[in-house]
C-alpha positions as CSV (number, residue, x, y, z in Angstrom):
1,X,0.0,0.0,0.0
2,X,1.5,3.3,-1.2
3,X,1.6,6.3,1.4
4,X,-0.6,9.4,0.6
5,X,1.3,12.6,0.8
6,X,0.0,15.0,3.1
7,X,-0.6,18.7,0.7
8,X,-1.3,22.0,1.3
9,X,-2.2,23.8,-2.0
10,X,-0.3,26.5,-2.6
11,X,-3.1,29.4,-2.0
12,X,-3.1,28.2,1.5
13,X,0.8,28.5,1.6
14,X,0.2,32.4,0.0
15,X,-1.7,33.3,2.6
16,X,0.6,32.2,5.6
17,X,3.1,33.6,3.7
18,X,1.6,37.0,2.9
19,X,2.1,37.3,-0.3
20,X,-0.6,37.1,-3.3
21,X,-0.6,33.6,-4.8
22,X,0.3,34.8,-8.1
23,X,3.1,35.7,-6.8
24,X,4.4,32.4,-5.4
25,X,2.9,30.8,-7.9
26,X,5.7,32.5,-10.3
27,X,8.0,32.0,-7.8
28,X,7.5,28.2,-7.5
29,X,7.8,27.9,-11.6
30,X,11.4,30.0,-11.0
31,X,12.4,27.4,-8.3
32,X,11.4,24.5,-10.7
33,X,12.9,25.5,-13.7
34,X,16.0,25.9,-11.5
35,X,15.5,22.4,-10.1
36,X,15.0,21.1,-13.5
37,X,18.0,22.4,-15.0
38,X,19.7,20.9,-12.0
39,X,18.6,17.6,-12.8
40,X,16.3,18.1,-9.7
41,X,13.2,16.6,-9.4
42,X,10.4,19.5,-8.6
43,X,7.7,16.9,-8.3
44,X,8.7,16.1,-4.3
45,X,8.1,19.8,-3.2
46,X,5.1,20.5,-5.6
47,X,2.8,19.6,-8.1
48,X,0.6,21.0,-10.6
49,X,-2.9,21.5,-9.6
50,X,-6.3,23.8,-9.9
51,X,-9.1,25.0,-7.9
52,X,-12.3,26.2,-8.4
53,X,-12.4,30.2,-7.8
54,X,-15.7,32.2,-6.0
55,X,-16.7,32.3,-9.8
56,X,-16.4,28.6,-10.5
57,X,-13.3,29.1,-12.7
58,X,-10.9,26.6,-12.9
59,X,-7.8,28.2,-12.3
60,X,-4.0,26.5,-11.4
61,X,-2.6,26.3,-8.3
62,X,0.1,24.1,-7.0
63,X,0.0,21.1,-4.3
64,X,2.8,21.9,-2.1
65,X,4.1,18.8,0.3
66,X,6.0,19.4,3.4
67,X,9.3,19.2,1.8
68,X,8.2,22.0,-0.5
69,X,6.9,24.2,2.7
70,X,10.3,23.6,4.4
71,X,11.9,24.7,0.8
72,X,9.5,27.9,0.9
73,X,10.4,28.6,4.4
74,X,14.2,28.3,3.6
75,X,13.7,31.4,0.8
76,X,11.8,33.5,3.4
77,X,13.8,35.8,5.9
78,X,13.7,37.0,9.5
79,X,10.4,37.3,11.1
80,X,8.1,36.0,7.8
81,X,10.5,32.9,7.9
82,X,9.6,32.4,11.4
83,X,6.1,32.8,11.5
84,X,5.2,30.9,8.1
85,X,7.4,28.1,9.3
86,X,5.5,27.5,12.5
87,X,2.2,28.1,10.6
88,X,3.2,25.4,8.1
89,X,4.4,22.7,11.3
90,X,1.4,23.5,12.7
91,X,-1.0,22.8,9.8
92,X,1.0,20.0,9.1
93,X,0.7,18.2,12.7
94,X,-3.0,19.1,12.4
95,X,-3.9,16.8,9.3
């Protein structure tokens, strides 16, 4: 029996963040095509996904394990790095 990874989309991840999620959404393409031309593997930190907007739009978002919060966390600084990554433990140890 595979184990099912534990996600947070990537709006959620925006908002403990602070920053609009079109913003970290161009931010996690930038860290994957680094990866990718590092012969890293993108697809253990996040995954393409959509949602369904207030409108019923489907728009994309990514699914963000907790390898790619812990990645996030490491590319915030000082007091946002902090408080995003207690946010994420804590979401984390709530699922």
């Amino acid at each position: 029996m595979s184990k099912i990874e534990q996600v947070l989309t990537s709006i959620e991840v925006a908002q403990m963040v602070g920053k609009d999620h079109k913003y970290l959404m161009r931010d996690i393409r930038n860290y994957s095509t680094e990866m990718t031309g590092a012969e890293i593997s993108p697809v253990e930190f996040w995954t393409e996904s959509t949602y369904s907007d207030s409108k019923g739009q489907i728009r994309p978002c990514y699914s963000v394990t907790k390898k790619g919060c812990e990645f996030i966390a490491h590319k915030l600084t000082r007091k946002k790095g902090t408080v995003f990554t207690a946010r994420y433990i804590n979401r984390f140890h709530e699922m």
